[in-house]
Structure formats: C-alpha cells, structure tokens
C-alpha positions as CSV (number, residue, x, y, z in Angstrom):
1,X,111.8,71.2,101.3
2,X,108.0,71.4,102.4
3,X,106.0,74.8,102.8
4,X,107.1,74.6,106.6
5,X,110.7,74.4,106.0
6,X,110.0,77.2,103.2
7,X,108.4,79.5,105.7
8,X,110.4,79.0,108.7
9,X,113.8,80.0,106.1
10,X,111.9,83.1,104.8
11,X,111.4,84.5,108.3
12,X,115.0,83.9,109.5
13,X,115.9,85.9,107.0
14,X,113.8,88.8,107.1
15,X,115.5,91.7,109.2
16,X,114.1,92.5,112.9
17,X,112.0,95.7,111.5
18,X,110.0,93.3,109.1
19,X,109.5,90.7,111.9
20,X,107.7,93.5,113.8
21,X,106.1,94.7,111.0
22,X,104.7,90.9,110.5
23,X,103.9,90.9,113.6
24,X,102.0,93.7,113.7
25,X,99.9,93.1,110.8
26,X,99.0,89.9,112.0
27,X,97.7,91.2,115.2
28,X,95.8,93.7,114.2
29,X,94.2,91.3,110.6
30,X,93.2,89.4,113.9
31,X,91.7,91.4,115.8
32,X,89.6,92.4,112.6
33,X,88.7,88.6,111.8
34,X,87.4,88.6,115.5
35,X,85.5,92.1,115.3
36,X,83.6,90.8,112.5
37,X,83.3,87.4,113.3
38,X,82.7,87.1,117.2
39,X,82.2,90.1,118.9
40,X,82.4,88.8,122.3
41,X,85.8,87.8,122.6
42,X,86.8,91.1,120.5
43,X,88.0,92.6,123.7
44,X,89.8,89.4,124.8
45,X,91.8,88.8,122.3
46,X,92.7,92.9,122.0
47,X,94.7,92.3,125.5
48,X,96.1,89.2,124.4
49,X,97.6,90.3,121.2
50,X,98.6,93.4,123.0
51,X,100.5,91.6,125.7
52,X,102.1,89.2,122.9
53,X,103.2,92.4,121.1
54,X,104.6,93.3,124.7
55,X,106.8,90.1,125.0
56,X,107.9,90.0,121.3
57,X,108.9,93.5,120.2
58,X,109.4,95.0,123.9
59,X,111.4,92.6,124.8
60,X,114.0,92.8,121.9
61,X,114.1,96.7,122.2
62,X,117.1,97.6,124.0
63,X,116.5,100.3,126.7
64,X,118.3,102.7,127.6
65,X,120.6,102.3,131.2
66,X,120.1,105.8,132.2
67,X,116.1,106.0,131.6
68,X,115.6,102.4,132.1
69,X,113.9,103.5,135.4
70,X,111.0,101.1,137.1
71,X,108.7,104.1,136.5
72,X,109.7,104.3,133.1
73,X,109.4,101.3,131.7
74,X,106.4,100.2,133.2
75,X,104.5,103.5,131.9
76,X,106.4,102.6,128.6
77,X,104.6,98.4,128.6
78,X,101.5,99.2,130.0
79,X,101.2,102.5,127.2
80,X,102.1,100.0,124.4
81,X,99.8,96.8,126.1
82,X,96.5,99.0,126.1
83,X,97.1,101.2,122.8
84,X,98.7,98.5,121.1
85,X,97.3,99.5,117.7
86,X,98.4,103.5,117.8
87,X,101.6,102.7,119.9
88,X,103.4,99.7,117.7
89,X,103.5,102.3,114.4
90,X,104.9,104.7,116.0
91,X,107.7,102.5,117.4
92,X,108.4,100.6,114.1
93,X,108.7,104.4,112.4
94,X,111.1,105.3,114.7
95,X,113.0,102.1,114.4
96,X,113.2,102.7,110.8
97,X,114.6,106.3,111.1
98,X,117.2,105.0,112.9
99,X,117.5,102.4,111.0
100,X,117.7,104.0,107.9
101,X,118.5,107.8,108.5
C-alpha cells in the first residue's frame, strides 16, 4: 500500500464532523500561506475557499423541509460564503452538540 492508498483509507474512515473539521483547517492554513506569501491573490482565494466550503459542508447538511425556504437558504450560503472563517466554527460546534449531547 503506497502513502495514497494510506491517505485515501484514513479519510474514509474518519466521521463527517472530522471531514469538516479537515476541511476547515485546511482552508483557513491556506488562506494564511497566501496572506503571507502573495498578498494579491489573498482576496481571491478567500472567495474560493469560501465557496468550496459552500459545496462541501453545505451541501451534505440536511435542511430542514419547513424552513428550507428560497429566502432562507440563500441568506444561510451567502452568510457562510463571505464569513466563511467565523461562520464554519459555529456550524461544526453545533454539529457536535448534536452529535454528541
């Protein structure tokens, strides 16, 4: 087994929580690099890691059918895609109370 094989089993088997966690923590060591590396495309890749967190841990939430409104939801994506780095702890908290209490 090479250290692709190795990586790709560890991740199937952490739990959904830890995925986000990952992916969180990647994003943001990213964004970071880039601040202290390149400044210019800082603010570039800050909406694109935003709107990758969007489509990977927005998309495997389920919503709920009553409040799943247009309005809603769309307040609820756009909130997360432009304060990605306050919004995502505070989703992967609550996902952990329920998870867990």
């Amino acid at each position: 087994m090479d250290i692709g094989d190795y990586l790709a089993y560890k991740l199937r088997r952490l739990g959904l929580i830890s995925r986000f966690i990952l992916a969180y923590l990647l994003g943001l060591s990213g964004l970071a690099l880039s601040i202290n590396l390149v400044q210019e495309i800082a603010i570039i890749l800050y909406f694109v890691i935003g709107y990758m967190l969007n489509r990977y841990i927005l998309s495997k939430l389920e919503w709920h059918l009553l409040y799943s409104t247009l309005s809603n939801v769309s307040i609820a994506k756009l909130t997360s895609f432009v304060f990605w780095p306050i919004v995502y702890p505070i989703i992967i908290f609550q996902l952990l109370v329920v998870r867990y209490l």
